[in-house]
FIFI-867037 format. One line per 10 residues: for each residue y, x, z of C-alpha. Coordinates in pm, 1 decimal, always signed. Example, Ala and Ser with C-alpha at 12.3 -4.5 7.8 and 13.67 -1.06 7.14 Angstrom:
! residues 2
-450.0 +1230.0 +780.0 | -106.0 +1367.0 +714.0;
***
This chain:
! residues 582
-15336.3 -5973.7 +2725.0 | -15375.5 -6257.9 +2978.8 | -15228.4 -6582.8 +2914.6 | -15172.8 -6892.1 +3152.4 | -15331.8 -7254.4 +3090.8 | -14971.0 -7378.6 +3047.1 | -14903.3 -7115.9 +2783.2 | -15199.2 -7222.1 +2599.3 | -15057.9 -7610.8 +2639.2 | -14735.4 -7467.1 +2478.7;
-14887.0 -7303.1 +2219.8 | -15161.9 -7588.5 +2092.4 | -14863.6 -7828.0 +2072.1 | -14635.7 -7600.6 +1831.7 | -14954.8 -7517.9 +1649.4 | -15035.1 -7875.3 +1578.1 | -14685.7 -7981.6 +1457.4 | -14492.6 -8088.8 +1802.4 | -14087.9 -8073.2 +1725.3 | -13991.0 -8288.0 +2052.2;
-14164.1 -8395.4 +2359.4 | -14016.5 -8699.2 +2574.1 | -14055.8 -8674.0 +2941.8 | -14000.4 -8655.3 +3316.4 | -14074.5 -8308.0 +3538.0 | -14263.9 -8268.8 +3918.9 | -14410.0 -8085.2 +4146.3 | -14791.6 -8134.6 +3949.8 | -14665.4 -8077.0 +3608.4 | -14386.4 -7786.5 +3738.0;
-14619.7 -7498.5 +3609.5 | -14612.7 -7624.4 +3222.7 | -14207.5 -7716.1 +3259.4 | -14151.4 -7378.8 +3370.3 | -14382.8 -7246.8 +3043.7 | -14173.3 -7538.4 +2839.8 | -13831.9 -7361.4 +2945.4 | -13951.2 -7046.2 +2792.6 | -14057.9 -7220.8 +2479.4 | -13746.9 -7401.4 +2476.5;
-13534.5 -7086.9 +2527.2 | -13666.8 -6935.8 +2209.4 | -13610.4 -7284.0 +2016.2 | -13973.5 -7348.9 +1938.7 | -13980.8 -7697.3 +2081.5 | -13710.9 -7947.4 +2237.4 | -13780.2 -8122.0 +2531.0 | -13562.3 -8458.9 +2564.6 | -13553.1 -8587.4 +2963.9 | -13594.1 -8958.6 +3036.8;
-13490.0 -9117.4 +3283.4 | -13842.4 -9329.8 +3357.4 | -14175.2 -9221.1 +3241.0 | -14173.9 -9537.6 +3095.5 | -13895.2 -9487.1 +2922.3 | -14116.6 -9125.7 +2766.1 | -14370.1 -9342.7 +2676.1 | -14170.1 -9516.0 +2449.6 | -13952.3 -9287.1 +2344.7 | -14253.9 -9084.1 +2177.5;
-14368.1 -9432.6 +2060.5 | -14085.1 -9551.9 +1878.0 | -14060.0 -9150.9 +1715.1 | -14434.3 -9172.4 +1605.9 | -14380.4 -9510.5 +1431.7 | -14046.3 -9385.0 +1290.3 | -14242.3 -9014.3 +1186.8 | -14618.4 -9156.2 +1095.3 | -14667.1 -8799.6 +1331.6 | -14845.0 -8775.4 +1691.6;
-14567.8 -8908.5 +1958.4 | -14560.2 -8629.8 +2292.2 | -14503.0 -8732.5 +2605.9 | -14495.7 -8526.4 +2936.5 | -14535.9 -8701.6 +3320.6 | -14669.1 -8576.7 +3642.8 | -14893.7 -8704.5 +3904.0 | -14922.5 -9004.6 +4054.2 | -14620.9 -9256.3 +3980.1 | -14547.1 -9073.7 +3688.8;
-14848.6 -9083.8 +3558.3 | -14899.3 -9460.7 +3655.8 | -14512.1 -9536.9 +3539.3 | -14715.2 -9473.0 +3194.6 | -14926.9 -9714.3 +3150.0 | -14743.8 -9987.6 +3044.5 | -14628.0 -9784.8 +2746.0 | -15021.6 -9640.7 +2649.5 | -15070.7 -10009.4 +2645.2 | -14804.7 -10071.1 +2439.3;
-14941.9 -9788.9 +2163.3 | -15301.3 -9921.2 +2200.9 | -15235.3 -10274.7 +2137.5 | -14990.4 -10120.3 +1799.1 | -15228.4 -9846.5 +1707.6 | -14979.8 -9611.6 +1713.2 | -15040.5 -9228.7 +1793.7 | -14931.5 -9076.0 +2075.4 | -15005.3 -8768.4 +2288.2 | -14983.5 -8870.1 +2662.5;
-14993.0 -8549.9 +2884.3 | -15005.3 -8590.7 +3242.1 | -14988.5 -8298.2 +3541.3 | -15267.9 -8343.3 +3785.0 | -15318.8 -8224.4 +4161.6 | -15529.8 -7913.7 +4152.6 | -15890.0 -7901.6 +4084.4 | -16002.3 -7841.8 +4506.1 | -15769.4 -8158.0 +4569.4 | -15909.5 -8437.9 +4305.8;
-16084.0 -8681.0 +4548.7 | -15953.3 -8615.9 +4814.5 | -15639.1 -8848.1 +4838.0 | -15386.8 -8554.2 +4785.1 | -15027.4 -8634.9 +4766.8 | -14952.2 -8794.1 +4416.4 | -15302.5 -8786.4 +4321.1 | -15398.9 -9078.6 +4118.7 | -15699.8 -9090.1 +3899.9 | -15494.5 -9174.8 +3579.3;
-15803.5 -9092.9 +3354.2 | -15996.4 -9434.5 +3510.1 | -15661.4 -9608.4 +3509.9 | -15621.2 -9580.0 +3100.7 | -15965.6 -9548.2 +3023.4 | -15936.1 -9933.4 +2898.2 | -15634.9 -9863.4 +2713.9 | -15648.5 -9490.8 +2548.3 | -15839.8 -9413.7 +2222.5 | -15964.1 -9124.9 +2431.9;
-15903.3 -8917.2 +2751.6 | -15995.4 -8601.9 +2902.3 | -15958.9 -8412.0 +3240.8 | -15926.8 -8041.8 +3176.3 | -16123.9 -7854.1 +3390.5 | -16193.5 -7543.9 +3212.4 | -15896.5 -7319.8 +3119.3 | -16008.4 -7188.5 +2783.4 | -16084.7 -7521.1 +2653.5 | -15739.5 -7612.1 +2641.9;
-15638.0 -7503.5 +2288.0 | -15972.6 -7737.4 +2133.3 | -15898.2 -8016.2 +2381.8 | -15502.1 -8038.3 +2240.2 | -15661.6 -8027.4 +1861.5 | -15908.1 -8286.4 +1908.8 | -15633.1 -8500.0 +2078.6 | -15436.2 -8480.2 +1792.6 | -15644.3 -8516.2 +1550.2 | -15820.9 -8808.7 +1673.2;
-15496.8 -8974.6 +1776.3 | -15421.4 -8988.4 +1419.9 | -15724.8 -9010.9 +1213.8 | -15892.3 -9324.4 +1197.5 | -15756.5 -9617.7 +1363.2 | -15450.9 -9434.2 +1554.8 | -15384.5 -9466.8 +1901.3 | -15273.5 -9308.1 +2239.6 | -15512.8 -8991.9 +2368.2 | -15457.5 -8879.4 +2715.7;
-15487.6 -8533.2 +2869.7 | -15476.2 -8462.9 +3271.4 | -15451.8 -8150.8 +3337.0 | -15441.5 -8012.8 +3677.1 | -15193.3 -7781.9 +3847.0 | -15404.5 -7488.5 +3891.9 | -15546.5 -7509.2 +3516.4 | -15176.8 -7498.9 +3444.1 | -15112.0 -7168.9 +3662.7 | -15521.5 -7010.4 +3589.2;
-15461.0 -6662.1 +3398.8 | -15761.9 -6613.3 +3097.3 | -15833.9 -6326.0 +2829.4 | -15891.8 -6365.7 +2476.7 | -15667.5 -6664.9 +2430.0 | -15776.4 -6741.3 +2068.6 | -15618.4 -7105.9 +1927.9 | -15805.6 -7370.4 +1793.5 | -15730.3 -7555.9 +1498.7 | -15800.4 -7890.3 +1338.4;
-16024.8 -7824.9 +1136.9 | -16221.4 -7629.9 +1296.2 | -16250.4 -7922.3 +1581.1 | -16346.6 -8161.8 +1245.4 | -16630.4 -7921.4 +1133.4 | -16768.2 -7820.7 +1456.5 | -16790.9 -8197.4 +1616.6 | -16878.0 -8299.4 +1242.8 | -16619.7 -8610.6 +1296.9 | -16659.3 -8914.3 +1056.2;
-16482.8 -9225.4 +991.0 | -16673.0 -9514.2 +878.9 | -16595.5 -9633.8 +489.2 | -16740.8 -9908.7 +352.9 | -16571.0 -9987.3 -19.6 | -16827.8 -9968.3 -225.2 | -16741.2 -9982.5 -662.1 | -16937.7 -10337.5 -622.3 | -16747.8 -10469.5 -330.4 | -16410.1 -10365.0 -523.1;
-16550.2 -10622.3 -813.1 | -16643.2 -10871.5 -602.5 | -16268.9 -10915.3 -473.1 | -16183.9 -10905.5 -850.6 | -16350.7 -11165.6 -903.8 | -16234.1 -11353.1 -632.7 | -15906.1 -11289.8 -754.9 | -16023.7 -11422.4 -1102.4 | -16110.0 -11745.8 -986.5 | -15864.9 -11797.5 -700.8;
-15523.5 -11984.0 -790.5 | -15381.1 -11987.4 -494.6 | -15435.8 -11639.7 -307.7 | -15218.7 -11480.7 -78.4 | -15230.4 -11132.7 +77.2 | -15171.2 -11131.6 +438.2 | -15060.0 -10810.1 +547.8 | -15061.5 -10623.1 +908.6 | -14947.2 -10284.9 +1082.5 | -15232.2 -10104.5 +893.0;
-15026.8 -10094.0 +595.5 | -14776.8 -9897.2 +801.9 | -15017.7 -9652.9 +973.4 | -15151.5 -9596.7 +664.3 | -14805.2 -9511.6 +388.3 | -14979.0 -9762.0 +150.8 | -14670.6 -9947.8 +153.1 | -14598.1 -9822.7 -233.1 | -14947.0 -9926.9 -345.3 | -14925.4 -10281.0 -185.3;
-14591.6 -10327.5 -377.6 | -14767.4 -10245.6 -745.8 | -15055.4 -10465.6 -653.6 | -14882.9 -10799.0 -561.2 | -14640.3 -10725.3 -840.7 | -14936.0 -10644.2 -1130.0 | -15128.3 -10951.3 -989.7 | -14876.9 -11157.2 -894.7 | -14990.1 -11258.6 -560.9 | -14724.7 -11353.6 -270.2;
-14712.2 -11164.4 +57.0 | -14652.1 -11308.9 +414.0 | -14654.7 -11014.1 +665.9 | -14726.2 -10976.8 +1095.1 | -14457.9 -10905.4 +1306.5 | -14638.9 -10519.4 +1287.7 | -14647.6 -10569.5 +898.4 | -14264.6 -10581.4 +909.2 | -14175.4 -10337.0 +606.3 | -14459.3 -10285.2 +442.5;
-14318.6 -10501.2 +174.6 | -13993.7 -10543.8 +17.1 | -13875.4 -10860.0 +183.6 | -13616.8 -10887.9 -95.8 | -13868.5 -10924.2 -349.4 | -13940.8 -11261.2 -536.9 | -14290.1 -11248.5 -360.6 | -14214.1 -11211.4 -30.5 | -14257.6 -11455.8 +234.3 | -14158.5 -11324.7 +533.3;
-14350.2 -11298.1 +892.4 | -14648.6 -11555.5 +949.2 | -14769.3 -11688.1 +1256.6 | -14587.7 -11860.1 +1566.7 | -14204.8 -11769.2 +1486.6 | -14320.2 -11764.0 +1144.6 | -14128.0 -11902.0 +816.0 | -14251.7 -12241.8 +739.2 | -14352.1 -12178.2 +381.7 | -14563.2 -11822.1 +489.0;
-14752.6 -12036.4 +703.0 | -14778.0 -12308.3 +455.5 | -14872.3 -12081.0 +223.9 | -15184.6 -11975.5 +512.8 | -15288.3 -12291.7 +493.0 | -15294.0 -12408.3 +152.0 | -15447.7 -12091.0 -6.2 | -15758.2 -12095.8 -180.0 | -15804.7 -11651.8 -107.8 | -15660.1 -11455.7 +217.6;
-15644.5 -11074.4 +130.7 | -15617.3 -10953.0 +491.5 | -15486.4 -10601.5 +437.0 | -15451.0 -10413.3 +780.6 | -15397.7 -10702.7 +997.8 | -15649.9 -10832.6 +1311.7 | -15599.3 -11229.3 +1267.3 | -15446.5 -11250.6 +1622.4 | -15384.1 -11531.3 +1797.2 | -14993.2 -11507.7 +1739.0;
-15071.2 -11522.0 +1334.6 | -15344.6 -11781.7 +1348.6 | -15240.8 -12030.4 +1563.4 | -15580.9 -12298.1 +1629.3 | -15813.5 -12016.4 +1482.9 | -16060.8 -12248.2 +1373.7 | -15793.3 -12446.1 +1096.7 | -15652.9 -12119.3 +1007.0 | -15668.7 -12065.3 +628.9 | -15960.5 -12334.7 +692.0;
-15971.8 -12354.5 +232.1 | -15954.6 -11991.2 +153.0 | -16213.8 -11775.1 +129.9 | -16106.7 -11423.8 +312.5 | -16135.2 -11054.4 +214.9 | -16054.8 -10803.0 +532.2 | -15942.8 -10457.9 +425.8 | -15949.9 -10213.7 +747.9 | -16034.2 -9911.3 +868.7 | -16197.5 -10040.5 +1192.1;
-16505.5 -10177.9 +1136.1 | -16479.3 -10345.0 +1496.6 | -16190.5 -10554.1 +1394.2 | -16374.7 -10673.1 +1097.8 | -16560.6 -11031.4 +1187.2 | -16369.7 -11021.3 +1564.0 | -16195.5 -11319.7 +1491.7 | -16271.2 -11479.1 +1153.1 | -16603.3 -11347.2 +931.4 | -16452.6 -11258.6 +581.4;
-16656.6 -11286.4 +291.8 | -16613.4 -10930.0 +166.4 | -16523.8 -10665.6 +431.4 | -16400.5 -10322.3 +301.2 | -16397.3 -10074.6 +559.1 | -16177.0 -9728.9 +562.8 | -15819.1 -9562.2 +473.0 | -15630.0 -9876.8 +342.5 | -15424.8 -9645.8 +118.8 | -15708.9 -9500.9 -48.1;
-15918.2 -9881.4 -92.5 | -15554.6 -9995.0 -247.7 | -15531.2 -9722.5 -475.1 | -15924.0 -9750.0 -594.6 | -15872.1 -10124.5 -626.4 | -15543.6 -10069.0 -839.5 | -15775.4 -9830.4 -1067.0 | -16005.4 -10135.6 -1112.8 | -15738.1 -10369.1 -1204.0 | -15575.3 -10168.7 -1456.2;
-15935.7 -10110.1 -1616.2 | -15934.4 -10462.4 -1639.5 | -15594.2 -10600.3 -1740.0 | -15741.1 -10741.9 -2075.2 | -15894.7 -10976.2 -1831.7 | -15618.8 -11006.5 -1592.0 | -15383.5 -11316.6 -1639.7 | -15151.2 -11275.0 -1403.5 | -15005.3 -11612.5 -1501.1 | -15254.2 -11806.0 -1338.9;
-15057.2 -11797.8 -983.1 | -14742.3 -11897.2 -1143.6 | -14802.7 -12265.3 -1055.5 | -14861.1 -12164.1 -664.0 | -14605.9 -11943.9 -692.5 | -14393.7 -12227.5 -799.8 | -14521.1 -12426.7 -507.8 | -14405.4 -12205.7 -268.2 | -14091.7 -12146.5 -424.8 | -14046.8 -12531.0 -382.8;
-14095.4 -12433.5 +10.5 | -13881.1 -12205.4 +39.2 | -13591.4 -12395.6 -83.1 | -13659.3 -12690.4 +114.8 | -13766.0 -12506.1 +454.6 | -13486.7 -12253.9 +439.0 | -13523.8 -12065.9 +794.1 | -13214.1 -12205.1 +1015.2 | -12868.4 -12025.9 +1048.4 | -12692.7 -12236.1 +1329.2;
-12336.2 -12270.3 +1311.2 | -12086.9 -12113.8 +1562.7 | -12070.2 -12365.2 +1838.9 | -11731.4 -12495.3 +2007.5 | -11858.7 -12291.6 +2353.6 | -11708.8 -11988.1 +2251.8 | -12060.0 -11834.0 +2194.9 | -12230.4 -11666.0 +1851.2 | -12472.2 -11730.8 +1633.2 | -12734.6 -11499.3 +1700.7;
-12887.0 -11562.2 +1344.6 | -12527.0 -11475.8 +1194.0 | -12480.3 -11163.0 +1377.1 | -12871.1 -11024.5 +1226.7 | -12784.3 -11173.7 +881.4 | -12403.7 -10996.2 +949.0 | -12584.1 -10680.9 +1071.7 | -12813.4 -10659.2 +791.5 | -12569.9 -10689.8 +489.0 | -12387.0 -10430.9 +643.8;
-12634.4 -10174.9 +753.0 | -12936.4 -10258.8 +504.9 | -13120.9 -9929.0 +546.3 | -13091.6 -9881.2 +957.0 | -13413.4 -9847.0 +1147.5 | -13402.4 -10107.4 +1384.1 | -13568.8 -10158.8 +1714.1 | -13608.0 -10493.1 +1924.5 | -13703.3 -10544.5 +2269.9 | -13923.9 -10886.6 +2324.5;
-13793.8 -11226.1 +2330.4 | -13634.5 -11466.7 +2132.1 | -13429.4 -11186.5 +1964.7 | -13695.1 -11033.1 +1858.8 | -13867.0 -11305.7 +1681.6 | -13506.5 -11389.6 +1506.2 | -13442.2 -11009.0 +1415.0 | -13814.9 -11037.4 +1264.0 | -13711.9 -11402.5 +1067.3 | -13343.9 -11237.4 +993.9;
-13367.0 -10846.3 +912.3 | -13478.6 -10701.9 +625.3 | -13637.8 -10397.9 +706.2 | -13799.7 -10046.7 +481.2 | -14121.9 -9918.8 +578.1 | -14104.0 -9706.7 +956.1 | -13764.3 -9874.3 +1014.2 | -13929.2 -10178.4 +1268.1 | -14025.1 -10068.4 +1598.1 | -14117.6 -10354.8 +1816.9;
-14362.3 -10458.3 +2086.9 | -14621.8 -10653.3 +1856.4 | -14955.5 -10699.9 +2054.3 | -14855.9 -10611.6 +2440.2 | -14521.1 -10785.1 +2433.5 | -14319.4 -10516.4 +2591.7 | -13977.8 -10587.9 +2748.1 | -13781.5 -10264.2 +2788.0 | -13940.8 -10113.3 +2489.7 | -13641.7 -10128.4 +2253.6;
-13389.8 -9893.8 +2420.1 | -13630.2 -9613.4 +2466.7 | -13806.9 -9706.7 +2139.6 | -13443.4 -9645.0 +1963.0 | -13439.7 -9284.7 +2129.1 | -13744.5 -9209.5 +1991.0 | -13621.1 -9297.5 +1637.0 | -13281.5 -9132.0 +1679.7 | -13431.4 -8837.3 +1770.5 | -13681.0 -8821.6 +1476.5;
-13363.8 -8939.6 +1243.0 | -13058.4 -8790.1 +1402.0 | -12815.8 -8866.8 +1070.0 | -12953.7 -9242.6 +1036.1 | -12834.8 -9531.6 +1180.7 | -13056.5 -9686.3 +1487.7 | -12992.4 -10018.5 +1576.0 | -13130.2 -10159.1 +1862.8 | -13156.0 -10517.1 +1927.4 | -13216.7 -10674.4 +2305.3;
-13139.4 -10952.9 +2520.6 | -12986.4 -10960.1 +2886.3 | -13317.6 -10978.9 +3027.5 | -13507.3 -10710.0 +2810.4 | -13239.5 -10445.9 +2826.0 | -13256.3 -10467.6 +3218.6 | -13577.5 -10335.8 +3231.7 | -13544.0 -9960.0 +3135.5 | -13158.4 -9981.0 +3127.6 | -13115.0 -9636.3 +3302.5;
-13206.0 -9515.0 +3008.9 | -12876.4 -9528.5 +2860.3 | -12834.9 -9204.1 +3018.0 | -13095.7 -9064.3 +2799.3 | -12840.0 -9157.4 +2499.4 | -12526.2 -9025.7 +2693.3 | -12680.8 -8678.1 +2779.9 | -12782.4 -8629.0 +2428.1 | -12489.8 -8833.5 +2284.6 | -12723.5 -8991.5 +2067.9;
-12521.1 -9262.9 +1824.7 | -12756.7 -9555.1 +1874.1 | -12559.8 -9904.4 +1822.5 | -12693.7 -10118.9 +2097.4 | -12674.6 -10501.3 +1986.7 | -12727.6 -10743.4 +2292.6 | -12753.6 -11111.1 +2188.7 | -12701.1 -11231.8 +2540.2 | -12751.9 -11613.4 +2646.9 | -12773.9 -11536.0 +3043.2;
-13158.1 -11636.6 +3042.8 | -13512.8 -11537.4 +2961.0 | -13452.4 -11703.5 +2619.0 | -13834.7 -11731.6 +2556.1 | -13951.6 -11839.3 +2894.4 | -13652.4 -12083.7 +2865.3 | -13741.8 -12231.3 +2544.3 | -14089.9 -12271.2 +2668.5 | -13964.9 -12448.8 +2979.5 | -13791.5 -12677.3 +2771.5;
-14009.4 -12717.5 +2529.1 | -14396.2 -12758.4 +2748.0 | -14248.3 -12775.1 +3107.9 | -14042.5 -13063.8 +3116.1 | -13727.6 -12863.1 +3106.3 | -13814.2 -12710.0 +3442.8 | -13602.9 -12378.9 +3430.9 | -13795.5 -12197.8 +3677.6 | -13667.3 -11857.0 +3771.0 | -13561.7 -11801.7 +3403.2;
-13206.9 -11777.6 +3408.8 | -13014.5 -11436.2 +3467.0 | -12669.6 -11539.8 +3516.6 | -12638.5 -11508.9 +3889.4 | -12681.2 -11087.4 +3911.3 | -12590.8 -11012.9 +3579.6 | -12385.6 -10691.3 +3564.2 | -12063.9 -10645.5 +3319.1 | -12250.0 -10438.8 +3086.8 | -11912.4 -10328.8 +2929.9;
-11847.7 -10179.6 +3257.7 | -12219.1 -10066.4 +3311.6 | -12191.1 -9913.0 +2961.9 | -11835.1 -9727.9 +3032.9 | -11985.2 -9571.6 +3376.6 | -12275.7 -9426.1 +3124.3 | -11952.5 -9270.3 +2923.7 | -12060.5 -9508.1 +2638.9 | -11824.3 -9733.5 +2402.5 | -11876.4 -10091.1 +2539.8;
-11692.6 -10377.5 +2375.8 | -11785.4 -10791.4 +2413.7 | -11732.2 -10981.9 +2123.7 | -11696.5 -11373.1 +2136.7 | -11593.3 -11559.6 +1898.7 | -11194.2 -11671.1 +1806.3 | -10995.3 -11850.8 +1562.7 | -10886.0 -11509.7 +1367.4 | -11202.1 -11317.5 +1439.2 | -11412.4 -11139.4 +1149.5;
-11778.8 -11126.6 +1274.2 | -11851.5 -10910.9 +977.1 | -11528.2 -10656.7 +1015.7 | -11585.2 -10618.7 +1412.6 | -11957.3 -10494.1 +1377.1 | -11847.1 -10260.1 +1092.4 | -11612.0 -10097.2 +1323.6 | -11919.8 -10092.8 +1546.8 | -12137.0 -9905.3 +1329.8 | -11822.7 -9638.6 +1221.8;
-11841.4 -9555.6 +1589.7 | -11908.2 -9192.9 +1542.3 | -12090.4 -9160.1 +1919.1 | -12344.2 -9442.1 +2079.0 | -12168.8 -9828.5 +2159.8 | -12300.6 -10069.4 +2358.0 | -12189.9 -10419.1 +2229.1 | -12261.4 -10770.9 +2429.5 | -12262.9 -11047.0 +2174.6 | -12248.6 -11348.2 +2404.5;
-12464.7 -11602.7 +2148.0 | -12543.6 -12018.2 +2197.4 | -12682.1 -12055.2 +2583.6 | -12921.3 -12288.9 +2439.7 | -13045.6 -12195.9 +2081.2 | -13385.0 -12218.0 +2056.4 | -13611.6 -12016.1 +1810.3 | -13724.2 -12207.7 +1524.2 | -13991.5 -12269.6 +1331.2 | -14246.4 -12257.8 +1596.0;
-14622.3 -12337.4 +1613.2 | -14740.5 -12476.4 +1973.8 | -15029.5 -12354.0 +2161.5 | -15347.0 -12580.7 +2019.1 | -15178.6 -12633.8 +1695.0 | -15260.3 -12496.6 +1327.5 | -14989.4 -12277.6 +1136.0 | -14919.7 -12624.1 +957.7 | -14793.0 -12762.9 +1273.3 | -14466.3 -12679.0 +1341.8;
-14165.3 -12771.2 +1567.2 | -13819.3 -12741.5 +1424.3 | -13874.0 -12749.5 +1090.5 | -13604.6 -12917.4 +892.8 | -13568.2 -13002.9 +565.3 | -13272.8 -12836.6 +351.9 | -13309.9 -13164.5 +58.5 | -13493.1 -13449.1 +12.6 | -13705.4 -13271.5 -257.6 | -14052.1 -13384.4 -324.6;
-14262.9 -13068.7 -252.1 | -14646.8 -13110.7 -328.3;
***
């Protein structure tokens, strides 16, 4: 029996796991939505329409780092292929995995400047993990397989197929799927690994002779579930743990050796702790320029170890003295092997001195909770630190901005519950991100954190959440500016406020929310009002709620590390006591 290209799209996807695909029909892509509504019809797969491409993009983003599974993502020629690349860009930088499918003009068209033709393949080629034009029906089932798996394995990232309309409509016989592993063993696919039993004992003895180590920990962590295997190694060797903003819930940040985010918006003892240590265990991370600050006094005393599983990242930015290269899960769990074999030799109470240090640190260099101001305006560190007590296990989303560097300070988040623009620095990620999550979680709690600027940006998609009455709790610390651009203005431009401040334009977004059919509600602050009370009736909303917190105009995100300057450096540090800390 004949089958269409589109039907063999269809069938690849269910094959290799797809429950939901995020996306945006026309006329270039019509022939595999009209195979989709077939699919759909007989409940194999769900199809949830955006209301931007962009907003797809991150919608199967923000499910794939919720999931740890392949995000899909459906857009058709031209602009809605090119409305994508922000959010491939967004994965790339984040090394998460997505699927990116995009319709194409036919085959007797490409080159020749057809309506909505755009040659997306050359577009992304900078920014996918790998790309491919179909050209040949029957190679569509191997194609989808390979995309998948490569998206995945290894470092994971976005893979983007272009598939034009006439492949989509082209009848072929002996339709016979193709599955992972067959790809694996056929293309003979290998991942480079590089942790050898002698490297593992050379980073024990490190550790042996090291009193002051610290293990600095990245999105690799994440991508690779070894979040339960960093916990027992810090805890068995007693070694503190500052995390990147793509690190965020790899480790218990209510545990006694937690330190919080590093870098730029980092807490002042983490990046105290950077530069006093004497070992850096880099465990998934890629010592950007956010985390190091001046690159060449960053951890200028320690000695480094870099665990990853892309031997490019390894020696990009600073060489480490022992590299171990592959599945950070599986190096964790050989190294814990090793240190068990050797606990007779193990003290662990030789970092209990540091450890005391940077206890010392933390009590004096508390991170900042401003007060309510007499402006009728909120805290936006209270309303996190609010949020958080009450909803504790939420996944939360951010867009980018000063509210997402205080949700990163302020929320304590598990493992897959952060999804935020880390490397690209996304505005309008958050709202679609949150869809993405929602739709993976459906009974959780999403919480989705923005500013007035951010939310702007892919705002239509709050009719995403209405058609699918998805309960997402929509927190929007709102100051009427760019808060970021603003600080910076005030901060390196002579407190010229160029074109950062949104007040003139700004919509009522109680009103926009209401037009959506979504709860809106502002809260400012009064004698008699409960912060705490009114976002638990918040979260008890049984459908989505949009809720404008109007915070302090002028509260500026502290600690923070200037361009030029180490980690040591900071602005707006201030003491909590006059304690002597050495």
């Amino acid at each position: 029996m004949k089958k269409r290209g589109s039907f063999s799209l269809l069938d690849s996807l269910v094959r290799n796991g797809t429950e939901y695909i995020f996306g945006y029909p026309g006329g270039a892509i019509l022939p595999i939505y009209d195979e989709l509504y077939k699919w759909e019809q007989k409940k194999l797969i769900n199809h949830i329409l955006v209301r931007h491409e962009q907003g797809a993009v991150h919608a199967a983003d923000g499910y794939a780092r919720a999931t740890g599974k392949v995000g899909v993502c459906f857009a058709t020629s031209g602009p809605g292929a090119t409305n994508l690349v922000t959010g491939i860009a967004t994965a790339q930088m984040d090394s998460i995995p997505l699927l990116v499918i995009t319709g194409q003009v036919g085959r007797a068209f490409i080159g020749t400047d057809a309506f909505q033709e755009t040659d997306i393949f050359g577009i992304t080629l900078p920014i996918v993990k790998h790309s491919y034009v179909v050209r040949d029906v029957t190679k569509i089932s191997s194609i989808v397989s390979e995309a998948f798996y490569l998206a995945r394995n290894g470092r994971p990232g976005p893979v983007l197929i272009d598939i034009p309309k006439d492949v989509g409509l082209e009848e072929f016989s002996n339709y016979t799927p193709v599955n992972q592993n067959t790809i694996v063993q056929s293309k003979g696919f290998r991942f480079s690994y590089r942790s050898t039993k002698k490297r593992l004992n050379q980073v024990f003895d490190l550790i042996m002779e090291s009193s002051q180590p610290l293990l600095y920990v990245g999105g690799g962590v994440i991508a690779g579930n070894a979040h339960k295997e960093l916990l027992e190694l810090a805890e068995r060797l007693k070694i503190p743990v500052t995390t990147t903003l793509m690190g965020k819930g790899a480790f218990d940040e209510t545990n006694s050796l937690a330190l919080g985010m590093l870098g730029m918006h980092g807490t002042a003892y983490a990046n105290f702790s950077v530069s006093e240590c004497d070992l850096l265990l880099a465990v998934g991370a890629r010592f950007d320029d956010r985390v190091t600050g001046k690159l060449d006094e960053f951890a200028v005393n320690a000695q480094v170890v870099h665990i990853d599983i892309d031997p490019a990242e390894v020696g990009k930015n600073r060489q480490p003295n022992i590299s171990l290269v592959g599945d950070v899960k599986k190096i964790l769990s050989e190294f814990l092997r090793l240190v068990k074999n050797k606990e007779n030799v193990y003290n662990a109470d030789h970092t209990f001195t540091w450890c005391q240090r940077i206890s010392k640190w933390q009590s004096t260099y508390p991170l900042q909770i401003s007060d309510q101001d007499n402006n009728n305006s909120l805290s936006p560190q209270k309303v996190l630190t609010t949020l958080n007590k009450i909803a504790p296990q939420a996944f939360f989303t951010t867009d980018v901005g000063q509210h997402q560097m205080w949700s990163a300070q302020f929320l304590k988040c598990q493992p897959r519950r952060w999804s935020s623009s880390a490397g690209l620095g996304t505005m309008g990620y958050g709202l679609p991100a949150a869809i993405g999550n929602q739709i993976a979680f459906p009974d959780d709690l999403v919480v989705c954190v923005t500013g007035d600027a951010s939310i702007q940006m892919n705002i239509q998609e709050l009719g995403t959440i209405a058609q699918y009455n998805l309960p997402i709790k929509i927190i929007l610390l709102n100051n009427k500016w760019q808060g970021m651009v603003r600080q910076w203005q005030q901060s390196f431009y002579g407190e010229r406020y160029s074109h950062s401040s949104m007040q003139q334009g700004m919509p009522d977004f109680v009103q926009l929310a209401n037009a959506y059919g979504i709860t809106g509600k502002v809260l400012v602050p009064t004698e008699d009002m409960d912060l705490e009370q009114e976002l638990r009736e918040v979260i008890n909303i049984p459908g989505p709620c949009f809720v404008d917190c109007q915070i302090t105009k002028d509260e500026n995100c502290y600690p923070m590390v200037a361009p030029g300057k180490s980690n040591s450096q900071m602005i707006g540090v201030l003491k909590q006591n006059t304690a002597e800390v050495k």
